[in-house]
N, CA, C and O atoms as CSV, one atom per row, in Angstrom:
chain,resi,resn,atom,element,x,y,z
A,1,UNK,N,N,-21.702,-44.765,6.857
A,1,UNK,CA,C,-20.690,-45.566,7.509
A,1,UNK,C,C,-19.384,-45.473,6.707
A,1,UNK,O,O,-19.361,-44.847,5.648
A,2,UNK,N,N,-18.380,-46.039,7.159
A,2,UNK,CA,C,-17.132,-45.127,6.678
A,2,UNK,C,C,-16.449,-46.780,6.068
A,2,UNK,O,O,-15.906,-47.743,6.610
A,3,UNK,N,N,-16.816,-46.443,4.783
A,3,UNK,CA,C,-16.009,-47.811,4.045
A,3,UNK,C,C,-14.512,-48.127,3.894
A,3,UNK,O,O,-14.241,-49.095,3.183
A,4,UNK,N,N,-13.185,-47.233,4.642
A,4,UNK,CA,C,-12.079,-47.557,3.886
A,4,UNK,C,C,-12.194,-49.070,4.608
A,4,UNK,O,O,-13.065,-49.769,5.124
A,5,UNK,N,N,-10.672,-49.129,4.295
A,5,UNK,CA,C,-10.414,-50.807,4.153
A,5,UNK,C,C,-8.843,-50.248,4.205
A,5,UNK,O,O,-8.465,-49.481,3.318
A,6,UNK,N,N,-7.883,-50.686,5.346
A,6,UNK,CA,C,-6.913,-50.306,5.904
A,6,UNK,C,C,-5.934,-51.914,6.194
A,6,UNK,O,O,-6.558,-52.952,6.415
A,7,UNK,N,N,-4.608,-51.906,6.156
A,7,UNK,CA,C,-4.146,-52.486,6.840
A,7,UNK,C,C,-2.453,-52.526,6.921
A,7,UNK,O,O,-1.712,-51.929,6.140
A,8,UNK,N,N,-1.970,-53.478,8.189
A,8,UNK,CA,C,-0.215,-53.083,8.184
A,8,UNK,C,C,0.059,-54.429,7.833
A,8,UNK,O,O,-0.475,-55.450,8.265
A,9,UNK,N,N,1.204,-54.262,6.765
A,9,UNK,CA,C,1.849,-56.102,6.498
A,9,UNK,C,C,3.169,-55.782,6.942
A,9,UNK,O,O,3.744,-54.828,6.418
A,10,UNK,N,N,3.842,-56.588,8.023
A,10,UNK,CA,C,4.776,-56.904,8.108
A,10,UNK,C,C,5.535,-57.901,7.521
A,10,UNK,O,O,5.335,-59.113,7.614
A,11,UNK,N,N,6.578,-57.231,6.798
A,11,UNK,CA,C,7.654,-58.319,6.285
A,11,UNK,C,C,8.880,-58.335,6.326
A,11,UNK,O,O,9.540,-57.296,6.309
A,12,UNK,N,N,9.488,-59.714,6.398
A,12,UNK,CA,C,10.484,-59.900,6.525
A,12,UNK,C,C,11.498,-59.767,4.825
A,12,UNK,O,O,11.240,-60.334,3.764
A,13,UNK,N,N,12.900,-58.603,5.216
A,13,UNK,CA,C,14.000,-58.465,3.424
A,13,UNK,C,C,14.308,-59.386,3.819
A,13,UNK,O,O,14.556,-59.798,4.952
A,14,UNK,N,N,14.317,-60.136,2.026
A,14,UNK,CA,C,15.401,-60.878,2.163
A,14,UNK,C,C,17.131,-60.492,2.205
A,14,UNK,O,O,17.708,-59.924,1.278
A,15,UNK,N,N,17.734,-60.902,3.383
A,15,UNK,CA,C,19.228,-60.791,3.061
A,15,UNK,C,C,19.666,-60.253,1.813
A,15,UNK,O,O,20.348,-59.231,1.743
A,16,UNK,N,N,19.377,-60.766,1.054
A,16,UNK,CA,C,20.724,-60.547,0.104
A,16,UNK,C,C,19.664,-59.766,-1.141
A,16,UNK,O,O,20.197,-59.587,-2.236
A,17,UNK,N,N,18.278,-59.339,-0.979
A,17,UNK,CA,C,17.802,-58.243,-1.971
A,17,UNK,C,C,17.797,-57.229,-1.143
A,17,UNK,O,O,16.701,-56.753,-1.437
A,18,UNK,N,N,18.293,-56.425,-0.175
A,18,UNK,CA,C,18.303,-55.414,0.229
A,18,UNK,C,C,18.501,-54.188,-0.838
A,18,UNK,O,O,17.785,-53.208,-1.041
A,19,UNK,N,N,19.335,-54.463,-1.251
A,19,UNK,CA,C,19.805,-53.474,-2.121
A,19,UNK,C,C,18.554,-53.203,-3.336
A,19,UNK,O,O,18.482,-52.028,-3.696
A,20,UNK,N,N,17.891,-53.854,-3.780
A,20,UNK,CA,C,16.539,-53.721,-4.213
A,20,UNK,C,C,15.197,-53.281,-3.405
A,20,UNK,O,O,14.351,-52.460,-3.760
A,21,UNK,N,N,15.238,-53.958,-2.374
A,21,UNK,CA,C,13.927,-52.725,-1.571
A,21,UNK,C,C,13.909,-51.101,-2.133
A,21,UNK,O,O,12.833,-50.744,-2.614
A,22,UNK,N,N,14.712,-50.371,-2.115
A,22,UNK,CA,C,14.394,-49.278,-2.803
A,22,UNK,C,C,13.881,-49.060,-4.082
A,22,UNK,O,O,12.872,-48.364,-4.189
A,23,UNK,N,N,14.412,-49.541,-5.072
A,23,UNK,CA,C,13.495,-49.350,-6.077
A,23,UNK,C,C,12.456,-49.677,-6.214
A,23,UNK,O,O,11.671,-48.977,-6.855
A,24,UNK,N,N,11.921,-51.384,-5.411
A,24,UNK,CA,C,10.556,-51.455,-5.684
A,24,UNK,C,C,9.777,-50.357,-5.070
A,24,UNK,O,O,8.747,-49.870,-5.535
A,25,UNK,N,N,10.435,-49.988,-3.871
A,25,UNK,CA,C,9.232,-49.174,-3.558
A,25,UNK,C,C,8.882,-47.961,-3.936
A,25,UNK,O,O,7.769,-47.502,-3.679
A,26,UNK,N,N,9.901,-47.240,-4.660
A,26,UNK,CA,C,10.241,-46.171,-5.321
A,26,UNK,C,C,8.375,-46.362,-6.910
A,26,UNK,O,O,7.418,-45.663,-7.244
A,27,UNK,N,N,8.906,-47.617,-7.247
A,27,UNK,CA,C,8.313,-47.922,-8.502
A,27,UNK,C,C,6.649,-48.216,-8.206
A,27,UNK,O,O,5.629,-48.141,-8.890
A,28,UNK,N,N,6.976,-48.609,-6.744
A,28,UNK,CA,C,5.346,-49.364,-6.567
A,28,UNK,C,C,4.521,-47.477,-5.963
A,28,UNK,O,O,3.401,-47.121,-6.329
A,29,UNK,N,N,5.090,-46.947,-5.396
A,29,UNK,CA,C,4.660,-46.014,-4.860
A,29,UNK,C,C,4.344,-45.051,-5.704
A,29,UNK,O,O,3.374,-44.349,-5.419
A,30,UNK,N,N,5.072,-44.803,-6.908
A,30,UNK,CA,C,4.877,-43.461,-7.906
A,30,UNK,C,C,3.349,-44.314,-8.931
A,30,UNK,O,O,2.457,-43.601,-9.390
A,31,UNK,N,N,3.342,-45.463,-9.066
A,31,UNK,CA,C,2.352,-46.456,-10.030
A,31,UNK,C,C,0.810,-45.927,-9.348
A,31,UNK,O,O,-0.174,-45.383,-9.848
A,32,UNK,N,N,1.263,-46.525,-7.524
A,32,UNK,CA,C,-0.056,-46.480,-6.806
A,32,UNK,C,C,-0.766,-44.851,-6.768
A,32,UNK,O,O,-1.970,-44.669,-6.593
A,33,UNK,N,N,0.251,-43.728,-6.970
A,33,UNK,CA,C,-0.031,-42.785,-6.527
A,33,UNK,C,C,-0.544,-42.048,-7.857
A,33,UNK,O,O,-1.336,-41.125,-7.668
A,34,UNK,N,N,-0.154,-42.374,-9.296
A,34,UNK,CA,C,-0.448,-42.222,-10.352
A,34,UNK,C,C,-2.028,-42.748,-10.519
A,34,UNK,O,O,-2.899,-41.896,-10.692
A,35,UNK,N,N,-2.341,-43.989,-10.471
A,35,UNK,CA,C,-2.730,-44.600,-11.162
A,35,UNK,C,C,-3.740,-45.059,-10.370
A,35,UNK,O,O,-4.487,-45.868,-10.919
A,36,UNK,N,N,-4.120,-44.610,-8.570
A,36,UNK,CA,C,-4.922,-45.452,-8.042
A,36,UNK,C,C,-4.906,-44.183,-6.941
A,36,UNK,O,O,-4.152,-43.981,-5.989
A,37,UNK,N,N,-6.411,-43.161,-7.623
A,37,UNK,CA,C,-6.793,-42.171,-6.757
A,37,UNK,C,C,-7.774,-42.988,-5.210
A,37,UNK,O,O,-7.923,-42.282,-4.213
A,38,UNK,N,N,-8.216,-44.117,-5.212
A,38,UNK,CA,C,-8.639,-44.728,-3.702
A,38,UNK,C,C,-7.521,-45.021,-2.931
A,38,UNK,O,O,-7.656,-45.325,-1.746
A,39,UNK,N,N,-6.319,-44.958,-3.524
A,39,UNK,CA,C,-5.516,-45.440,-2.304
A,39,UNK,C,C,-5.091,-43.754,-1.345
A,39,UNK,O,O,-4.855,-42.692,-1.921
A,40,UNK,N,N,-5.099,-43.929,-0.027
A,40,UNK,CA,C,-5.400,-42.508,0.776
A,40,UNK,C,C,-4.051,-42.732,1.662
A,40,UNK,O,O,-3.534,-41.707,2.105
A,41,UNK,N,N,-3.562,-43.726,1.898
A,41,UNK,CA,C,-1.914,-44.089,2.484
A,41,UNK,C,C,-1.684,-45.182,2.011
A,41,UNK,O,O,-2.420,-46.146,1.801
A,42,UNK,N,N,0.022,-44.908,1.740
A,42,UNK,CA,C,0.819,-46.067,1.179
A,42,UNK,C,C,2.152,-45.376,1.620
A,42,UNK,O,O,2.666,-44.392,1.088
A,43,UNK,N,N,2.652,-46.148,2.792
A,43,UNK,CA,C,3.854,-45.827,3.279
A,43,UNK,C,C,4.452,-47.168,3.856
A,43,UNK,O,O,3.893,-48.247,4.055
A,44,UNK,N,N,5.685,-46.798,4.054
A,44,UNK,CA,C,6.879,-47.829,3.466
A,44,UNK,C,C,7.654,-47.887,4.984
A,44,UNK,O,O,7.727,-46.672,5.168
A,45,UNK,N,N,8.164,-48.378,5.969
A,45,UNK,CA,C,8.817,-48.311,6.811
A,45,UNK,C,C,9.951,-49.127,7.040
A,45,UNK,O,O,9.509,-50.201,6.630
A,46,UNK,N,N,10.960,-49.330,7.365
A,46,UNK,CA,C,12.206,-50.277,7.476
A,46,UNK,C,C,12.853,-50.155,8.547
A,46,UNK,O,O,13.187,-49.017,8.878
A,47,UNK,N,N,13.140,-51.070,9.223
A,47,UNK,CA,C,14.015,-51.055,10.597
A,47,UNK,C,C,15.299,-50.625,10.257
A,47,UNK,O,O,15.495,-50.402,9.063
A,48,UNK,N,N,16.581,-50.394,11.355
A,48,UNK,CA,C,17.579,-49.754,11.134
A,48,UNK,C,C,18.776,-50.959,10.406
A,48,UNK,O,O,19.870,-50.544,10.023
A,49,UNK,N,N,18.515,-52.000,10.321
A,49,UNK,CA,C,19.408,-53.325,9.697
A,49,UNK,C,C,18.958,-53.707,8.261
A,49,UNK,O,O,19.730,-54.208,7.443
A,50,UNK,N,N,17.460,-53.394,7.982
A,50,UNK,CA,C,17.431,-53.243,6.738
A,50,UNK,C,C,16.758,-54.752,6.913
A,50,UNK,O,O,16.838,-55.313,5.820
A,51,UNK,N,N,16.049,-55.708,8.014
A,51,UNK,CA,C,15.032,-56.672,7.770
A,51,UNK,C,C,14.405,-57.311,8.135
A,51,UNK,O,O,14.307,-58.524,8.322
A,52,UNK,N,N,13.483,-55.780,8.380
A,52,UNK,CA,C,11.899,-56.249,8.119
A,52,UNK,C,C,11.541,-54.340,7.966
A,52,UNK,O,O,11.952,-53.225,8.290
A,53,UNK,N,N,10.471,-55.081,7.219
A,53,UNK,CA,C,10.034,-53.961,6.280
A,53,UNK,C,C,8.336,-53.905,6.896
A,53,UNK,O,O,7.868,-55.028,7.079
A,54,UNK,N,N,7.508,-52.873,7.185
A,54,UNK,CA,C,6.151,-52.784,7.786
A,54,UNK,C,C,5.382,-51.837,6.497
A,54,UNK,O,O,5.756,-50.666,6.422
A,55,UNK,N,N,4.713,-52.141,5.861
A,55,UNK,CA,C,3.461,-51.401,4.789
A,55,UNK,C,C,2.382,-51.010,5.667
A,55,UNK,O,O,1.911,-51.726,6.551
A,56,UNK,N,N,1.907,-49.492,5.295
A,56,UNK,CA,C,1.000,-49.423,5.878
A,56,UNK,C,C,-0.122,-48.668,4.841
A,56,UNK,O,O,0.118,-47.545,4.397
A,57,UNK,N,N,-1.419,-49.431,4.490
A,57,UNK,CA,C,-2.063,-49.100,3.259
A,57,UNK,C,C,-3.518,-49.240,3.544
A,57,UNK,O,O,-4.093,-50.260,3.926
A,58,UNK,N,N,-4.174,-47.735,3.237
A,58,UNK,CA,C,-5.341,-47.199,3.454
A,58,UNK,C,C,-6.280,-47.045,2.015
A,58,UNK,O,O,-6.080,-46.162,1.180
A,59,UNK,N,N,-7.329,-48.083,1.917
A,59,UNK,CA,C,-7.938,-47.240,1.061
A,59,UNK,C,C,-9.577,-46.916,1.182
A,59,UNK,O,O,-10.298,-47.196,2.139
A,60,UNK,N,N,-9.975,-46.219,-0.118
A,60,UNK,CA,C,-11.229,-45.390,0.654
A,60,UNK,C,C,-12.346,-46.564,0.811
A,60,UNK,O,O,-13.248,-46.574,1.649
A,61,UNK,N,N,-12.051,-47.683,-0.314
A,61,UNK,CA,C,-12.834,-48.585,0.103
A,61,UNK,C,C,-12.420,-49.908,-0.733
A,61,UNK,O,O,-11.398,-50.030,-1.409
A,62,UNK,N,N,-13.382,-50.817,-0.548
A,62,UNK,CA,C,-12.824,-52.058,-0.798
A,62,UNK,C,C,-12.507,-52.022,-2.593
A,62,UNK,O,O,-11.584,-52.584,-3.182
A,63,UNK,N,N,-13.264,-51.433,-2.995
A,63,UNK,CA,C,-13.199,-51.186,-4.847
A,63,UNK,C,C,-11.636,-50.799,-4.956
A,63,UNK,O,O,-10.813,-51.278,-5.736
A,64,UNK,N,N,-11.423,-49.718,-3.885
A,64,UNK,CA,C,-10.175,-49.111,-4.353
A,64,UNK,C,C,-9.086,-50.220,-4.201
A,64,UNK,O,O,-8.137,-50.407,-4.962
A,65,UNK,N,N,-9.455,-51.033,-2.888
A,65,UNK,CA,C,-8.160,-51.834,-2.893
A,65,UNK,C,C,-8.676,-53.014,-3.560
A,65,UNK,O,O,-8.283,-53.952,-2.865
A,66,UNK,N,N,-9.250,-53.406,-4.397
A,66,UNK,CA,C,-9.290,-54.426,-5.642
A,66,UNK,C,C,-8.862,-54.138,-6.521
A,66,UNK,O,O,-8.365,-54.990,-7.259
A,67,UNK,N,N,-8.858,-52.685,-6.878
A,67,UNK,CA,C,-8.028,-52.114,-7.810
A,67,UNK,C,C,-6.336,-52.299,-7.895
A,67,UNK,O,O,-5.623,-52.582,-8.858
A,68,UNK,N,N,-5.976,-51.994,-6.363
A,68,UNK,CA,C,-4.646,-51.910,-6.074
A,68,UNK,C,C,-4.043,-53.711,-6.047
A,68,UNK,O,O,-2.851,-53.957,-6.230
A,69,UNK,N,N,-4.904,-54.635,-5.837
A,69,UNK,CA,C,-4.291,-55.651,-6.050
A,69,UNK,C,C,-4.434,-56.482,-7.225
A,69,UNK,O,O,-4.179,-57.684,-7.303
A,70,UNK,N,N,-5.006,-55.475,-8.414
A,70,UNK,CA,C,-5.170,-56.105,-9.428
A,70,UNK,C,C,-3.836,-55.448,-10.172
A,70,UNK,O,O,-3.092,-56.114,-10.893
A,71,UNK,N,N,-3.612,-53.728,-9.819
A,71,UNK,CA,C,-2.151,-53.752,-10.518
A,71,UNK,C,C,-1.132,-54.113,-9.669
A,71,UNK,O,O,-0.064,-54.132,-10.281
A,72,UNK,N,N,-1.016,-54.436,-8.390
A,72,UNK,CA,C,0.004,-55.766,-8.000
A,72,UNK,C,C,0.468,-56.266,-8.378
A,72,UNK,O,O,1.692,-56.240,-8.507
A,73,UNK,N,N,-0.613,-57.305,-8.921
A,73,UNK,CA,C,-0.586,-58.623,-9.524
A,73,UNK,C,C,-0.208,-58.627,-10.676
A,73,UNK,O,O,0.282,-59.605,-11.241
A,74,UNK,N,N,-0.457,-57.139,-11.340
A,74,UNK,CA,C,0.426,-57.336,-13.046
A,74,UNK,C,C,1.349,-57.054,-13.222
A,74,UNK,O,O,2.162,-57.632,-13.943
A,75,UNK,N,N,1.508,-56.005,-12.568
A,75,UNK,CA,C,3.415,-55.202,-12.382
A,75,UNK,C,C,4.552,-55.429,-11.467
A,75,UNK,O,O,5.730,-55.596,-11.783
A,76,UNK,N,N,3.951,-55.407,-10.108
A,76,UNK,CA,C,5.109,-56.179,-9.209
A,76,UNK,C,C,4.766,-57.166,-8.477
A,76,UNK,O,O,5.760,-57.322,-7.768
A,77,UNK,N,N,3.799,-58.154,-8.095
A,77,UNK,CA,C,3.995,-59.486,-7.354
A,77,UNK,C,C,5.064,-60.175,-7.937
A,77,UNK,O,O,5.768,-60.356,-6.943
A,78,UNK,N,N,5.490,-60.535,-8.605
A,78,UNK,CA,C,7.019,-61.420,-8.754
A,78,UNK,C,C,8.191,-60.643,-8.268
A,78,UNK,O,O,8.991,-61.292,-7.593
A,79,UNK,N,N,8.565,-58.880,-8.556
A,79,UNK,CA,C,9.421,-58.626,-8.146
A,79,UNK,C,C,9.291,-58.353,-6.307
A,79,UNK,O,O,10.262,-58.682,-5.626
A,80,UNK,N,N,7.883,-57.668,-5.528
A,80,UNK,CA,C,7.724,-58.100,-4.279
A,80,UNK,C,C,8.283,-59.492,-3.648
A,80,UNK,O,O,9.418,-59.416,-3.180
A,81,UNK,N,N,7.761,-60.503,-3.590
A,81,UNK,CA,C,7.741,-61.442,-3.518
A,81,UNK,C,C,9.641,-62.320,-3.556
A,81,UNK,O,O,10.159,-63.118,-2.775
A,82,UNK,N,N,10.071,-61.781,-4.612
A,82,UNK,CA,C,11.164,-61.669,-4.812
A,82,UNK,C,C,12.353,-61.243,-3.401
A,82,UNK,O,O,13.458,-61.692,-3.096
A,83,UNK,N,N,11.543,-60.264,-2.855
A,83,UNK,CA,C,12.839,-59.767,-2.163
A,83,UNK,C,C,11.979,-59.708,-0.653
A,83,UNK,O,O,12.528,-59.615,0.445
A,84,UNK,N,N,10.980,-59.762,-0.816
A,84,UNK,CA,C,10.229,-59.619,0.570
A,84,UNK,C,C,9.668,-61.036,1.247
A,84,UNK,O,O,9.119,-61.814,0.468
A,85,UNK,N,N,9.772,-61.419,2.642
A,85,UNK,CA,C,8.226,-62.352,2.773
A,85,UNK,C,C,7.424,-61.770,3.995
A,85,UNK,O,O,7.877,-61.146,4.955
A,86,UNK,N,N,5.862,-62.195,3.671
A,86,UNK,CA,C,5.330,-61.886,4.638
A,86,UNK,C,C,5.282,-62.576,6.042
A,86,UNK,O,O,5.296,-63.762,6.370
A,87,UNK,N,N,5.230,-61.560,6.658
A,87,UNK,CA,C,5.377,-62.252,8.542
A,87,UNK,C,C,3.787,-62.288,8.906
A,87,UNK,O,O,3.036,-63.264,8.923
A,88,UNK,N,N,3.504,-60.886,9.198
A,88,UNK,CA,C,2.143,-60.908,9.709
A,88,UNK,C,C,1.488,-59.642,8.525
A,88,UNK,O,O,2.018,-58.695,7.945
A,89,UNK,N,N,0.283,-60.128,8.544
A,89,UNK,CA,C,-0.700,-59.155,7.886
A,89,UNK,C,C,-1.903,-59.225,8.429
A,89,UNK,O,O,-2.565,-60.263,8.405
A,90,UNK,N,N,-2.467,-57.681,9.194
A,90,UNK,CA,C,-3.221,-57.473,9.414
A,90,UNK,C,C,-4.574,-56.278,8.367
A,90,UNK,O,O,-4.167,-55.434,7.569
A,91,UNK,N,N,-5.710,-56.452,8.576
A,91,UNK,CA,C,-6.671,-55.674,7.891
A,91,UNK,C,C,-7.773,-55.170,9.075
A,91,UNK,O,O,-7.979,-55.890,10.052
A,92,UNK,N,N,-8.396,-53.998,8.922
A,92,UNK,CA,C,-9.197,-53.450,9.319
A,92,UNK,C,C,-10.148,-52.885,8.647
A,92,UNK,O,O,-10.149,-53.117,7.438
A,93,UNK,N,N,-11.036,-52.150,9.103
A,93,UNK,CA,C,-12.017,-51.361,8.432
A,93,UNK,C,C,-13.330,-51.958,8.039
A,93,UNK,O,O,-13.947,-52.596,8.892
A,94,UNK,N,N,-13.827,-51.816,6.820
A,94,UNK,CA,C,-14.834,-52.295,6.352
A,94,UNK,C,C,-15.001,-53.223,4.869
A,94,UNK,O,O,-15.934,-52.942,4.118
A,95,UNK,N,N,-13.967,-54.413,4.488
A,95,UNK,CA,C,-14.044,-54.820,3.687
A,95,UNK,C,C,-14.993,-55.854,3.797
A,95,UNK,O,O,-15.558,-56.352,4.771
A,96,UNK,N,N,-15.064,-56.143,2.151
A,96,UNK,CA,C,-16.524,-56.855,2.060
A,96,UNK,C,C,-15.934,-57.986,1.847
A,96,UNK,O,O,-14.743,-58.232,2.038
A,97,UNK,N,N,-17.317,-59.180,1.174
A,97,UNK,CA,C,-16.044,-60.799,1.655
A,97,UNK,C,C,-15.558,-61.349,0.127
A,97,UNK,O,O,-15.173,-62.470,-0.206
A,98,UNK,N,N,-15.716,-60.214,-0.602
A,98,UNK,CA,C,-14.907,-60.148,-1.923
A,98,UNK,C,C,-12.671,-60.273,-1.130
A,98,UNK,O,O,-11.696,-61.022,-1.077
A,99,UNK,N,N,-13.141,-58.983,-0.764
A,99,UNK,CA,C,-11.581,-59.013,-0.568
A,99,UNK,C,C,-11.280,-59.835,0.784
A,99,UNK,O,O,-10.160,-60.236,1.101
A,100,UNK,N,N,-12.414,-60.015,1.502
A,100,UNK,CA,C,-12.064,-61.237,3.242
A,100,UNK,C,C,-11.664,-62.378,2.186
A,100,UNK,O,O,-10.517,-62.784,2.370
A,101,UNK,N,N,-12.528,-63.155,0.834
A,101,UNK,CA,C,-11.820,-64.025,0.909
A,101,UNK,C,C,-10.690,-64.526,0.137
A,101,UNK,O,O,-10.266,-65.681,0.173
A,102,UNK,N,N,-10.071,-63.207,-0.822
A,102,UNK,CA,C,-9.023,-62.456,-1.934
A,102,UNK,C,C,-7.919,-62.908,-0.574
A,102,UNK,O,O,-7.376,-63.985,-0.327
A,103,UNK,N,N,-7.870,-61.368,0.259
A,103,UNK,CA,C,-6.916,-61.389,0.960
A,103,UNK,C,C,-6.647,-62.377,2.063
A,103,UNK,O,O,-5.485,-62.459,2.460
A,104,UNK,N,N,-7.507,-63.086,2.572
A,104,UNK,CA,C,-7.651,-64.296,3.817
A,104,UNK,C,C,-6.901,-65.926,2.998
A,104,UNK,O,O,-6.383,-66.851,3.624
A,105,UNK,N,N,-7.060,-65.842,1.638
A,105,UNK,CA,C,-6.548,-66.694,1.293
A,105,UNK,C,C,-5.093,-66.562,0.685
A,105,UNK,O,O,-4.637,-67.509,0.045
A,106,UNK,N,N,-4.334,-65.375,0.876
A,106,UNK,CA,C,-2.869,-64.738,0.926
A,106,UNK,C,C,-2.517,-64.906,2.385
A,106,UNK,O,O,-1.357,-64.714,2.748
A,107,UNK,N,N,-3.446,-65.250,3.226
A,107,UNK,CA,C,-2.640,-65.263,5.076
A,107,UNK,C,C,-2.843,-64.087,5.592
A,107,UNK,O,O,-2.060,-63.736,6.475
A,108,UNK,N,N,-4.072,-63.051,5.141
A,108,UNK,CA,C,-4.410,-62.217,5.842
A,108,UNK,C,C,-5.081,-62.741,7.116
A,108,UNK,O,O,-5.536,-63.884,7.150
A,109,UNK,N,N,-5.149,-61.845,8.244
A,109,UNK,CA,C,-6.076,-61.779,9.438
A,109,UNK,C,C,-6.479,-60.290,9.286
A,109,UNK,O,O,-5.868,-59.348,8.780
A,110,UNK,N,N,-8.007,-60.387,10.032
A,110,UNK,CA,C,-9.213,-59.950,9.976
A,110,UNK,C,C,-9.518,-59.022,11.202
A,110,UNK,O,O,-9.717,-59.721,12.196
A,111,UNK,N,N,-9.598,-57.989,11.406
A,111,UNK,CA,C,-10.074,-57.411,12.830
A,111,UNK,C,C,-11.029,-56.424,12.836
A,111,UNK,O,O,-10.845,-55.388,12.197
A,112,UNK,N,N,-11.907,-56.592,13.401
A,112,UNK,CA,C,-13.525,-55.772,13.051
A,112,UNK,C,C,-13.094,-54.535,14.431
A,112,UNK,O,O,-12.518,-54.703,15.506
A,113,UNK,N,N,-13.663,-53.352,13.799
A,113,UNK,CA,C,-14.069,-52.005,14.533
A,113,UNK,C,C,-14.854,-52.582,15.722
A,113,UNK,O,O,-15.798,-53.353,15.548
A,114,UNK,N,N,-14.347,-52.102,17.197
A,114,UNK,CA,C,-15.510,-52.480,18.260
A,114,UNK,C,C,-15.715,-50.716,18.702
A,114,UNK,O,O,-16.833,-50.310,19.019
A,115,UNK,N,N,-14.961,-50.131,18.683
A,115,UNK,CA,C,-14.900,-48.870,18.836
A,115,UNK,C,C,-13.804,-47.480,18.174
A,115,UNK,O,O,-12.948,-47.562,17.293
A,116,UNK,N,N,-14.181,-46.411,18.886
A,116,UNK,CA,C,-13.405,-45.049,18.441
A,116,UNK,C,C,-13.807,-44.381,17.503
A,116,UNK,O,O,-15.016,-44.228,17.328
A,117,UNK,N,N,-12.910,-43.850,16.712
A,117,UNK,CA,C,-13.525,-42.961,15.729
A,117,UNK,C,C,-12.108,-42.778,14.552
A,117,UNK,O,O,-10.979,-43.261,14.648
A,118,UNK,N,N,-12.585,-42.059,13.668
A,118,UNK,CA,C,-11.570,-41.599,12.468
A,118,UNK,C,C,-11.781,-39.814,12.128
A,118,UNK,O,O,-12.832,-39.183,12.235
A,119,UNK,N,N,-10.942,-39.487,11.861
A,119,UNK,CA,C,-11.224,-37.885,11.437
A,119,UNK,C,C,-10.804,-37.949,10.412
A,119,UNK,O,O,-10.797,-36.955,9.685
């Protein structure tokens, strides 16, 4: 059975850190991609005004993304947080209720596989 653990967070820039969205993501993206071989997508999207910002982050499984929110939490949750808020966050896949109740108690929502497939 196919363990990743996937999901999209929509968020709202703040006004007046715009001009910072780039570097975090510059910084968070070279860290994740260094330093955290389970993560399989981590991409960054921004509307044309510059606010709201959509993450979209795949990993191979729930280990990997415990990993990824443990260096979060040491290197950038204050500067995230800082310039971003969350609107909606959704998750998919197959996480276990380590991270259902990690991420559910950040204001995640939950949506179970009823069908399709992955290649």
């Amino acid at each position: 059975m196919d363990q990743s653990v996937y999901w999209n967070l929509e968020l709202n820039i703040k006004p007046e850190k715009k001009e910072d969205l780039q570097a975090l993501v510059t910084d968070m993206a070279a860290r994740t991609q260094a330093d955290e071989p389970g993560a399989l997508n981590y991409e960054w999207q921004v509307n044309d005004d510059m606010t709201e910002c959509h993450i979209f982050e795949r990993y191979a499984d729930s280990g990997a993304l415990m990993t990824h929110l443990g260096n979060f939490q040491e290197h950038f949750a204050g500067r995230f947080f800082d310039i971003l808020e969350i609107k909606r966050w959704t998750v998919y896949g197959n996480p276990t209720d380590q991270v259902k109740e990690t991420l559910g108690g950040m204001g995640a929502q939950f949506l179970g596989r009823v069908g399709g497939f992955s290649r």
